[in-house]
N, C-alpha and C positions, 0 to 999 in steps of 0.2 A: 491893602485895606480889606479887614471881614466885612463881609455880608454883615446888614443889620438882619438879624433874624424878626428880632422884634415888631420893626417897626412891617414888615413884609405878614406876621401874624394878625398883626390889627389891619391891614391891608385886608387880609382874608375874610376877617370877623367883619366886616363893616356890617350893619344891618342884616345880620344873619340871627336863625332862633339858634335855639341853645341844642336843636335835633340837628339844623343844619353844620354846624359847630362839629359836633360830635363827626358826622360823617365828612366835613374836610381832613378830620385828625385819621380817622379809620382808613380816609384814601392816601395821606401823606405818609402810613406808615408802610401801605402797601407798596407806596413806589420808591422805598427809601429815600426819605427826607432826610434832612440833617436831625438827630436829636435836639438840638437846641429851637430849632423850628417846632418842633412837636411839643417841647415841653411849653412854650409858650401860649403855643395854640391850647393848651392842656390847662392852663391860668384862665387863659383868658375864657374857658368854658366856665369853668370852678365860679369865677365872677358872675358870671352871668346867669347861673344858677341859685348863686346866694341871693342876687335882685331881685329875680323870679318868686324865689320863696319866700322874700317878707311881701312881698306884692299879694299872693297866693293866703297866706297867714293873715292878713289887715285885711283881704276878702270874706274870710272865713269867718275871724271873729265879727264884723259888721254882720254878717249873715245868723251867724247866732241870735245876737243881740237882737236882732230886728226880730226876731222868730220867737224869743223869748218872751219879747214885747205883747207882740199877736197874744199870747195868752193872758194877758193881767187882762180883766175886764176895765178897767180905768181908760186903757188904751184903746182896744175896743170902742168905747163908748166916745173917745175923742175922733177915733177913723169915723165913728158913723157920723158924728157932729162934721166931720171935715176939717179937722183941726189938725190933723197928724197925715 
């Protein structure tokens, strides 16, 4: 029977950031791992990067917007009322 490489990658990942990640894959490749271990582990960063960055992205743009806001005097004059 093979090793499930797979399921022993998300093993690794559980609750791990995406720096932690990286540095399981950098020590797996120093101790020779199996490549098929590595490249999953190597997915499963890629994923968790992608999450990261619409997270990151939907921060930004809300942070704009809100900023843009700040400037229209309408808004302004609703923050001082206590309305916004």
């Amino acid at each position: 029977m093979h090793p499930n490489y797979k399921r022993e990658a998300v093993d690794l990942c559980v609750d791990k950031t995406s720096a932690e990640i990286m540095g399981i894959i950098c020590e797996a490749k120093i101790n020779g791992a199996p490549p098929t271990l590595i490249q999953h582990l190597q997915q499963i960063l890629d994923l968790s990067s992608k999450e990261s960055h619409a997270l990151e992205m939907k921060e930004t743009v809300l942070s704009a917007w809100t900023n843009y806001c700040r400037t229209s005097w309408v808004y302004r004059l609703l923050e001082w009322f206590g309305f916004r």
